[in-house]
C-alpha positions in Angstrom: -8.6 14.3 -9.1 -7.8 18.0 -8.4 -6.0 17.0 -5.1 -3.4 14.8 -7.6 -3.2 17.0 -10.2 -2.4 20.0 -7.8 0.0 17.1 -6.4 1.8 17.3 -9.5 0.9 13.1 -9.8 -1.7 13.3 -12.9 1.2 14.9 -15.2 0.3 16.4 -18.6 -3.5 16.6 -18.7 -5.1 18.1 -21.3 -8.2 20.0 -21.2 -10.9 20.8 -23.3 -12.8 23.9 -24.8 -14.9 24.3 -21.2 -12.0 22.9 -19.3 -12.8 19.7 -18.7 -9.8 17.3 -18.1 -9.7 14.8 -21.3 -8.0 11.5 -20.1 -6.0 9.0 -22.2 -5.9 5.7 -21.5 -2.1 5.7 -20.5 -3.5 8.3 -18.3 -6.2 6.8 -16.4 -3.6 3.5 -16.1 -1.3 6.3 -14.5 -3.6 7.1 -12.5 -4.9 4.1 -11.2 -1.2 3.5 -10.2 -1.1 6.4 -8.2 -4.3 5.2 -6.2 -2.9 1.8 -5.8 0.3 3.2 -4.3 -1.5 5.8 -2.0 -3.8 3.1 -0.9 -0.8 1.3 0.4 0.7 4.2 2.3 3.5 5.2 -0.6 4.0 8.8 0.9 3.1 11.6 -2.1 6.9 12.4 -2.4 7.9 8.7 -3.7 4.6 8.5 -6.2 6.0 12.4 -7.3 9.0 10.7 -7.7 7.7 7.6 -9.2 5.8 10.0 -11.6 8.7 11.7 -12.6 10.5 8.4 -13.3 7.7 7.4 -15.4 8.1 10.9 -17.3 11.7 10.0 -18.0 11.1 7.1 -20.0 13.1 3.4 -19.8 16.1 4.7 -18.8 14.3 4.9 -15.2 13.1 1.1 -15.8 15.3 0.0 -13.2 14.8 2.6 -10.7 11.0 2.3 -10.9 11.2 -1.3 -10.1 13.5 -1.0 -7.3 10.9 1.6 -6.4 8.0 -1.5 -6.6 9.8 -4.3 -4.8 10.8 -1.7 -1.8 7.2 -1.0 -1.5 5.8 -4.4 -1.8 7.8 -5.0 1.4 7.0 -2.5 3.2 3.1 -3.2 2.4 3.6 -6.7 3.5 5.5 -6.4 6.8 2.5 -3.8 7.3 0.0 -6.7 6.4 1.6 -8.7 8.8 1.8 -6.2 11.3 -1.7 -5.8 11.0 -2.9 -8.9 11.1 -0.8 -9.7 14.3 -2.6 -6.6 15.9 -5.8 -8.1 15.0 -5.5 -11.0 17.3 -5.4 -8.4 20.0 -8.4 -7.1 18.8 -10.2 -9.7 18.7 -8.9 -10.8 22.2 -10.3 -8.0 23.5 -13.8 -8.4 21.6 -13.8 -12.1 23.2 -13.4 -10.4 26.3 -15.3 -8.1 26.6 -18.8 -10.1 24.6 -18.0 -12.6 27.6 -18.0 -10.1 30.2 -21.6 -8.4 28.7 -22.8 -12.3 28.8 -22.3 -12.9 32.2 -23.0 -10.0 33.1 -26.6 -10.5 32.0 -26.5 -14.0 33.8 -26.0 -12.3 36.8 -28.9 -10.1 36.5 
């Protein structure tokens, strides 16, 4: 949490008497956001932007969900990407389990 707070991406945290972050629940949803989108690749300078959309208030609306829709496409080609380069993966784990087989037949 100190990585995305020093990120500027957990905005307006408060903190109590022995500094300890205190967390509303608009604020753990916030942040949970910010996980999703950096655990599909969103680079930190869109969720800062993101962020400071969010900050803004409705007026952004429209901007944030252009935001969402570029993103889920780019996540999906990358899920397709990676599940093309799977196949060769898995070719080569075919490959090579047949090659350790007869190998061992030979023997």
């Amino acid at each position: 949490m100190r990585y995305y707070e020093k990120q500027g991406l957990l905005p307006l945290i408060q903190r109590d008497e022995a500094g300890r972050r205190l967390f509303s629940e608009d604020q753990i949803a916030l942040f949970e956001t910010v996980l999703c989108l950096k655990n599909t690749n969103m680079p930190i300078s869109s969720i800062k932007q993101y962020i400071n959309w969010v900050i803004e208030g409705d007026s952004t609306i429209e901007l944030r969900l252009e935001m969402m829709k570029n993103h889920k496409r780019a996540v999906l080609e990358e899920i397709s990407l990676m599940r093309e380069s799977i196949k060769g993966i898995d070719f080569k784990i075919e490959r090579y389990t047949k090659q350790i087989q007869e190998r061992k037949q030979d023997e």
